[in-house]
C-alpha positions, 0 to 999 in steps of 0.5 A, a space after each residue: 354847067 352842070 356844077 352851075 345847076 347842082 349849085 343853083 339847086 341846092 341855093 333854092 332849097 337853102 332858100 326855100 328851107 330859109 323861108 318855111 323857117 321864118 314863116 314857121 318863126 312867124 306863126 309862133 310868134 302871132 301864137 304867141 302874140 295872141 296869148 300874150 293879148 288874152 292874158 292882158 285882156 284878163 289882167 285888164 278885167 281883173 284890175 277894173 273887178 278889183 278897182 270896183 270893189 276897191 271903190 266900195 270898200 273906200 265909201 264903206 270905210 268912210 261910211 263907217 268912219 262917219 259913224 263912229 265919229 258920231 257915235 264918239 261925240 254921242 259918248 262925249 255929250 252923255 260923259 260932259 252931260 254927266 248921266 250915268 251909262 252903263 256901257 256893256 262890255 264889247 266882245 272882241 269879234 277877233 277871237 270869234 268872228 263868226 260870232 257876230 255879237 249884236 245885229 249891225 246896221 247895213 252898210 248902204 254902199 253898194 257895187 251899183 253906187 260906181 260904174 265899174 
């Protein structure tokens, strides 16, 4: 009999130490989870900043993609129309780009076109 309590004592403990180490597994793993939640919503943020600004970039380029065809089809009528123009040369902003060599047009698109 006493064999039978000694046993059935030590099953408790071995049970009880069984369940503080799934419950001390189970605060980990939501320590865890919550971790890995903040990180998605950051990454989420993130992306949606980075779409917006991606959206701006797009209409600034096609923006300025419309522009520089029509500033090509001017060049085509002055060279059809057979007038003499004197085309300054162009410096190349890539060997000084903090130089900017003439005033440039705004460009209109704006982060507040887009809902972001």
């Amino acid at each position: 009999m006493l064999s039978n309590r000694e046993s059935a004592r030590r099953s408790r403990i071995r049970k009880q130490k069984q369940l503080e180490d799934l419950v001390n597994e189970v605060s980990a793993l939501q320590k865890d989870n919550s971790q890995l939640s903040e990180k998605i919503n950051v990454t989420t943020q993130r992306y949606a900043e980075m779409e917006c600004a991606n959206n701006v970039l797009r209409a600034q380029a096609m923006e300025l993609t419309e522009r520089l065809r029509s500033l090509n089809s001017v060049l085509y009528i002055v060279e059809v129309s057979g007038y003499a123009v004197d085309i300054p040369e162009i410096p190349d902003p890539l060997m000084k780009p903090w130089q900017i060599p003439c005033p440039v047009q705004p460009i209109m698109a704006l982060a507040d076109m887009f809902e972001c």
